[in-house]
C-alpha positions as a Python dict, from the first residue, in 0.01 Angstrom:
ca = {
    (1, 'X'): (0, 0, 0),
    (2, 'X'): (-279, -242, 11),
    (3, 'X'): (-433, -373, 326),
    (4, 'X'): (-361, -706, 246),
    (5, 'X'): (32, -630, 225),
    (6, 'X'): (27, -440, 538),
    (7, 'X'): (-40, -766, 693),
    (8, 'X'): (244, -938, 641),
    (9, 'X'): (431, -699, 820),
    (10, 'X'): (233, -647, 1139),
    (11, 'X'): (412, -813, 1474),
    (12, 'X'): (39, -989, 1567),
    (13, 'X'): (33, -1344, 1444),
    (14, 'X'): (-194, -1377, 1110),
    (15, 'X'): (-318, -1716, 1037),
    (16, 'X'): (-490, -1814, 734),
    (17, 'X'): (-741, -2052, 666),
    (18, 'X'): (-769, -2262, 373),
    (19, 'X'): (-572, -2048, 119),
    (20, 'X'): (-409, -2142, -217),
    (21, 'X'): (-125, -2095, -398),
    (22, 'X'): (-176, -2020, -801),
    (23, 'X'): (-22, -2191, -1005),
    (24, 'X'): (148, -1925, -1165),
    (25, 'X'): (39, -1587, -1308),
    (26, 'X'): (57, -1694, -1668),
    (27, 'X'): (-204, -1968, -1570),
    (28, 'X'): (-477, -1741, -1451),
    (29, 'X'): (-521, -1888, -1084),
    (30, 'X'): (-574, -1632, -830),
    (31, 'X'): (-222, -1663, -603),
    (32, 'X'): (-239, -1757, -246),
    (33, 'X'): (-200, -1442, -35),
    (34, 'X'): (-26, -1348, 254),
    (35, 'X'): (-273, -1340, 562),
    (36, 'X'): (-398, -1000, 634),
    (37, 'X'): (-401, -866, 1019),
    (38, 'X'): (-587, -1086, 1257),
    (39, 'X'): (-705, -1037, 1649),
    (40, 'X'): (-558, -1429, 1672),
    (41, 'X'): (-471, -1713, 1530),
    (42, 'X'): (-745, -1894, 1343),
    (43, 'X'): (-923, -1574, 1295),
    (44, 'X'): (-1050, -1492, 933),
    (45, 'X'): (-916, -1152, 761),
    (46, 'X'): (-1206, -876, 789),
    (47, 'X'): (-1439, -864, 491),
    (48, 'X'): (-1321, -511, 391),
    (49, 'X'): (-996, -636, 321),
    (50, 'X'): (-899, -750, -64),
    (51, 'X'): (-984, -1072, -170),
    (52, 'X'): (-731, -1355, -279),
    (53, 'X'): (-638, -1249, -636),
    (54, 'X'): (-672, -869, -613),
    (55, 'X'): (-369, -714, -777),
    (56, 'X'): (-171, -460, -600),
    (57, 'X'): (-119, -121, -671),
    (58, 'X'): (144, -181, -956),
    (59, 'X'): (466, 6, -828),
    (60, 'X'): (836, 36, -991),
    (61, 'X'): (1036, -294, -966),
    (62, 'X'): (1341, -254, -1144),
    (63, 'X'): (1514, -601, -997),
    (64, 'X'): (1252, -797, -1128),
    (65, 'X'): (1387, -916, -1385),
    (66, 'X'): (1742, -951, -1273),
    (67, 'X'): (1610, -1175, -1020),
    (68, 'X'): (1395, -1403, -1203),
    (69, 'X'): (1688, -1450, -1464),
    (70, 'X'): (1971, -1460, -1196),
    (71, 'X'): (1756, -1775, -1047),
    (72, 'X'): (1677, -1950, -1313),
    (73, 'X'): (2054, -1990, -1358),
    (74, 'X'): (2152, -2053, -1043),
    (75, 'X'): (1858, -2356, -1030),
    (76, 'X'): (1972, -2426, -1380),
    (77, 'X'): (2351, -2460, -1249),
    (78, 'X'): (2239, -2687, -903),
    (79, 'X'): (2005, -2898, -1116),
    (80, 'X'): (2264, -2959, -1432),
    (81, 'X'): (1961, -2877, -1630),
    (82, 'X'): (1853, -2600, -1900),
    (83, 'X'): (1674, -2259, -1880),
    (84, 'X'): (1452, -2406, -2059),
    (85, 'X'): (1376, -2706, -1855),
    (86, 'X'): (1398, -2438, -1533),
    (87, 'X'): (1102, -2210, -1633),
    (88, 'X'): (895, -2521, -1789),
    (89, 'X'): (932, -2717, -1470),
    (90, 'X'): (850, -2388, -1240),
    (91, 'X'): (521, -2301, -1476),
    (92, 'X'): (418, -2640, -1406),
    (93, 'X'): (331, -2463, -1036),
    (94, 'X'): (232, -2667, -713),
    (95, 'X'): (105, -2958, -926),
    (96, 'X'): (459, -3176, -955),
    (97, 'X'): (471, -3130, -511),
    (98, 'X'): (89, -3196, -472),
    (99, 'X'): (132, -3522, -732),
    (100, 'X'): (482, -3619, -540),
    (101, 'X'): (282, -3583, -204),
    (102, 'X'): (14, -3780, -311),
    (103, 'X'): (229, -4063, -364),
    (104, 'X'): (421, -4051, -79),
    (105, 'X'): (89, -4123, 106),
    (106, 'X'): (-45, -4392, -101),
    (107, 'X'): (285, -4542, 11),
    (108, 'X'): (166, -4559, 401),
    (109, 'X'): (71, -4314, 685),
    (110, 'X'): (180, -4020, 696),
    (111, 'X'): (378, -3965, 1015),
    (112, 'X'): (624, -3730, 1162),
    (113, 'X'): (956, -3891, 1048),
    (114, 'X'): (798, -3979, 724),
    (115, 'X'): (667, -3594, 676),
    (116, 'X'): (994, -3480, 792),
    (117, 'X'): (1130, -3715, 525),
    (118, 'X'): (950, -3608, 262),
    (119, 'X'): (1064, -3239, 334),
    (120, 'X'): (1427, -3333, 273),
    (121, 'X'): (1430, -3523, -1),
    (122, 'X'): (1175, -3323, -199),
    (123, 'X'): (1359, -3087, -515),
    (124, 'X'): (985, -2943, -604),
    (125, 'X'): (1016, -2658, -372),
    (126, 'X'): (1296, -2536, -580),
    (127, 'X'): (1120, -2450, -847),
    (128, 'X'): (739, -2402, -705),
    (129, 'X'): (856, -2153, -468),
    (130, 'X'): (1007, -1940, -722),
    (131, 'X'): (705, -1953, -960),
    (132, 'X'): (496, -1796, -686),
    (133, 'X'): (778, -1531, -532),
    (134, 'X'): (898, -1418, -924),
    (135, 'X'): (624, -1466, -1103),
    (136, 'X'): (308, -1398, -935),
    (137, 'X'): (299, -1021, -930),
    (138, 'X'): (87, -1036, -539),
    (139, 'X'): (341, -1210, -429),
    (140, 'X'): (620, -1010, -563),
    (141, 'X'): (449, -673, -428),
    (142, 'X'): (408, -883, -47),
    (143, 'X'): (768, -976, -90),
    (144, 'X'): (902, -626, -142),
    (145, 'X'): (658, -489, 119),
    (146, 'X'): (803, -717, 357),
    (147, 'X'): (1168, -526, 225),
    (148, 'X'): (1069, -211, 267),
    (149, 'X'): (981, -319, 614),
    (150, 'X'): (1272, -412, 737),
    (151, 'X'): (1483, -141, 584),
    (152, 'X'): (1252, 93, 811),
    (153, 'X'): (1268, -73, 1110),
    (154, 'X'): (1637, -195, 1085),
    (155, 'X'): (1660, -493, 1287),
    (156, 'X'): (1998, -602, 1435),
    (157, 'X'): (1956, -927, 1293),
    (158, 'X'): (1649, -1171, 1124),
    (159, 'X'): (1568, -1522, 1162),
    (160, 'X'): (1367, -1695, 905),
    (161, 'X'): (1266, -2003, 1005),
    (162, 'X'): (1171, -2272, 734),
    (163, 'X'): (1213, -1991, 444),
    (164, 'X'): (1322, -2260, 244),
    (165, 'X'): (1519, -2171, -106),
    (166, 'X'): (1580, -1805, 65),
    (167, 'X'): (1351, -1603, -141),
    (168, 'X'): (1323, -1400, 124),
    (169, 'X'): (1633, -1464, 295),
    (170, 'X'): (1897, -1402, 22),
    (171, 'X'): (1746, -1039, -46),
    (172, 'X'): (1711, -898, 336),
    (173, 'X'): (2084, -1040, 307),
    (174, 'X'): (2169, -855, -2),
    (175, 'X'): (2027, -574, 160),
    (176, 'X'): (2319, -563, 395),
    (177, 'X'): (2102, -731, 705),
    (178, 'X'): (2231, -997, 903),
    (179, 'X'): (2014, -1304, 872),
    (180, 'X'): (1987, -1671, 945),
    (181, 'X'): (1821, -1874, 719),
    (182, 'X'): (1659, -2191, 899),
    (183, 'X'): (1543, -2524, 739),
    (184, 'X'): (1588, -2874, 762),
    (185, 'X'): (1899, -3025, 628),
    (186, 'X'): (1732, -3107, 295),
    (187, 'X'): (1772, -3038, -68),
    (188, 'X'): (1575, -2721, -46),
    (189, 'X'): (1831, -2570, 208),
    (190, 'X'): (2100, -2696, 23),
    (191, 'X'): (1992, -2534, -309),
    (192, 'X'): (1993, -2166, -103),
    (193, 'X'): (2346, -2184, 9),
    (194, 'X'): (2404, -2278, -302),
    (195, 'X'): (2303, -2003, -430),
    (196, 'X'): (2449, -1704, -144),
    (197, 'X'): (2810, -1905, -207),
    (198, 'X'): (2746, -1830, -625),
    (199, 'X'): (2663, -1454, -537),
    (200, 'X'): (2875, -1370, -265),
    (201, 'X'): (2589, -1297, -30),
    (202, 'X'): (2684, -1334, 363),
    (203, 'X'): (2426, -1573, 494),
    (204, 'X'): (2403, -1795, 782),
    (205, 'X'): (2266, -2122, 799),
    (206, 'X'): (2051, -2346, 1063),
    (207, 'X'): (2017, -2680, 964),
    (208, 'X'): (1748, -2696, 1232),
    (209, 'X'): (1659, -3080, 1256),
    (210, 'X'): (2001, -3161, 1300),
    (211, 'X'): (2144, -2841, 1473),
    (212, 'X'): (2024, -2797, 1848),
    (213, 'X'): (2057, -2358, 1809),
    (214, 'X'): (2135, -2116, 1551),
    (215, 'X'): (2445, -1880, 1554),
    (216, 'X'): (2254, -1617, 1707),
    (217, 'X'): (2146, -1696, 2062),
    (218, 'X'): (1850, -1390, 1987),
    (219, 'X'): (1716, -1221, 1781),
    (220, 'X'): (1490, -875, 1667),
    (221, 'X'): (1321, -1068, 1419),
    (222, 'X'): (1155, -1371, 1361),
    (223, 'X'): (982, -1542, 1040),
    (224, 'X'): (788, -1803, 997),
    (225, 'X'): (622, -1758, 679),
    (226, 'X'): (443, -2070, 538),
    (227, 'X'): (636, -2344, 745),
    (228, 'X'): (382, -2413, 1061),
    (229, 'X'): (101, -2533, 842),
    (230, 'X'): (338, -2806, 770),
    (231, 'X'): (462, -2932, 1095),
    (232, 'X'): (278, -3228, 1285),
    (233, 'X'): (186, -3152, 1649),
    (234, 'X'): (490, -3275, 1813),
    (235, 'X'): (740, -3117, 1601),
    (236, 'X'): (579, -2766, 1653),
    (237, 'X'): (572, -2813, 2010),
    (238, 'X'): (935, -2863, 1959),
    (239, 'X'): (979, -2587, 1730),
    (240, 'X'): (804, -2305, 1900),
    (241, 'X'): (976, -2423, 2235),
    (242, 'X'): (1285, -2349, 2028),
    (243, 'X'): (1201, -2036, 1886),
    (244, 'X'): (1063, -1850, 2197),
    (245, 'X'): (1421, -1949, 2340),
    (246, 'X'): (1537, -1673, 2066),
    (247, 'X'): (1320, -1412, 2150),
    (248, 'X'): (1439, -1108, 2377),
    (249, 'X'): (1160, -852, 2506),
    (250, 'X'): (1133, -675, 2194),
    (251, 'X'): (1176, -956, 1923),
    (252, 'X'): (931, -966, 1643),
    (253, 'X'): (710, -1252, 1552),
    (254, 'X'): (572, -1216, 1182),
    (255, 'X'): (428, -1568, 1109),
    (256, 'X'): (175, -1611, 724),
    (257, 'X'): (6, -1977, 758),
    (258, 'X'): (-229, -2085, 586),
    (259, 'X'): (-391, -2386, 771),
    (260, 'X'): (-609, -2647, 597),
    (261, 'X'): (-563, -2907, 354),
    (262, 'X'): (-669, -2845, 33),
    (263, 'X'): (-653, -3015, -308),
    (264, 'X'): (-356, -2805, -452),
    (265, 'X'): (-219, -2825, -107),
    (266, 'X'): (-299, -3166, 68),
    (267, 'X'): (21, -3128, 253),
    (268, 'X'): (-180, -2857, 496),
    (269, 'X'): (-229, -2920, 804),
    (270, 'X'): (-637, -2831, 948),
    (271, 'X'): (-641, -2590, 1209),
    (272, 'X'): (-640, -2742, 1547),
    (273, 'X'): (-709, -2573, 1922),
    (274, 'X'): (-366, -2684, 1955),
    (275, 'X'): (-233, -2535, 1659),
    (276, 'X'): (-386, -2226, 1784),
    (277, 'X'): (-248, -2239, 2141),
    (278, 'X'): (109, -2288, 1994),
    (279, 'X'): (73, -1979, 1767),
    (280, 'X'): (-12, -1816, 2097),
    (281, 'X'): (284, -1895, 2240),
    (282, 'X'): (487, -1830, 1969),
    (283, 'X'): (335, -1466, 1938),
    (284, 'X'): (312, -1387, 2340),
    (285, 'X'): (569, -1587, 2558),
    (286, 'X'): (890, -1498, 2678),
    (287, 'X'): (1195, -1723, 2794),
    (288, 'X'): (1342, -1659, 3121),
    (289, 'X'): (1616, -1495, 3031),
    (290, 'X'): (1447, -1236, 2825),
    (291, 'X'): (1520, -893, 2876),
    (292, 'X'): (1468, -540, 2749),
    (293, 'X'): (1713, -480, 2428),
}
């Protein structure tokens, strides 16, 4: 295994700088990658790890297919769409959310409630996030790296926190793990309980902007992969005060976020010294009533 997937599975916090998502394999773009290990947040990957678009070692993935034809129904089925339309909205990439974004802030300033507004109301995700997860084969091989991790650690339960459709969540559930998934109470969210009720997969749900706590007052495992890049100041604050309420002394904090606004993703949040000092205390501080599990 790669380096580069290594790092999405190591319990330091890795944040990336300025990293982009491809618009699909198909298209050529090099796919944004999950942040390599880090000594801290804000810190650049080594240079002897593999660049943004390096392929991984090709190994056997015989769900593949099942799963990118098992979602294009199910987003077929939520959307009362096509197949068709499905895969040619989700080869159209990041460019319908970056266009939709775009236009949201020609429409005024950009501030918390109207960020956190955009985030629920937004259907892009559905399909943008599954053109990168299915169909970007770096991705893929991070995503099933991230499996195999679990399965050999065996956490009593996982929370992932702003994972969105449940790419990530639905399988570790499949798997036979007990997970929360964690969003806002959006379209996006809706869409992934959509689709564990159509499967029969056991997953719980935290509608966190409108829910004060999750079922599970702890937890061994925590995820934040690609949501903090996205949160104003004053909503992290709130959300990492949250989440360190959930850890126990041996809870682990795997966070990917990619900082900085770029032009495929000008809904990026830069890189502040206050970003920073949140990831700290995301990675490092205990509540009160932590204790030995």
């Amino acid at each position: 295994m790669s380096r580069l997937l290594c790092g999405a599975l190591v319990l330091a916090c890795a944040v990336g700088c300025r990293s982009d998502r491809a618009r699909g394999a198909s298209e050529g773009n090099a796919p944004r990658t999950t942040p390599a290990s880090a000594p801290g947040p804000g810190a650049q990957a080594p240079a002897s790890e593999a660049a943004p678009g390096d392929k991984p070692a090709a190994r056997p993935d015989p769900d593949l297919a099942r799963d990118q034809d098992e979602y294009i129904e199910d987003a077929a089925a939520f959307a009362h769409s096509t197949r068709e339309q499905v895969r040619a909205r989700m080869k159209l990439g990041s460019d319908p959310l970056k266009d939709e974004w775009n236009t949201w802030e020609k429409q005024g300033p950009m501030t918390p409630e109207r960020i956190t507004a955009f985030y629920k109301q937004t259907t892009n995700y559905i399909y943008e996030l599954a053109e990168w997860h299915l169909f970007v084969p770096s991705k893929r091989e991070s995503d099933l790296a991230l499996f195999d991790n679990m399965r050999a650690k065996q956490p009593r339960n996982i929370l992932d926190f702003g994972g969105g459709v449940g790419l990530l969540a639905i399988p570790l559930a499949r798997a036979g793990f007990d997970v929360t998934l964690a969003d806002l109470d959006s379209t996006t969210l809706r869409f992934a309980a959509f689709r564990a009720e159509r499967h029969n997969v056991k997953l719980k749900i935290w509608k966190s902007d409108v829910e004060p706590a999750p079922p599970d007052a702890k937890y061994d495992v925590i995820m934040c992969m690609d949501v903090l890049e996205h949160l104003p100041k004053d909503i992290l604050h709130d959300v990492v005060d949250k989440l360190v309420k959930l850890k126990h002394a041996g809870t682990r904090i795997i966070i990917s976020a990619p900082f900085g606004r770029t032009a495929v993703h000008p809904m990026h949040l830069d890189l502040s010294e206050d970003t920073k000092q949140q990831v700290r205390r995301l990675r490092d501080e205990l509540p009160p009533d932590a204790a030995a599990k």
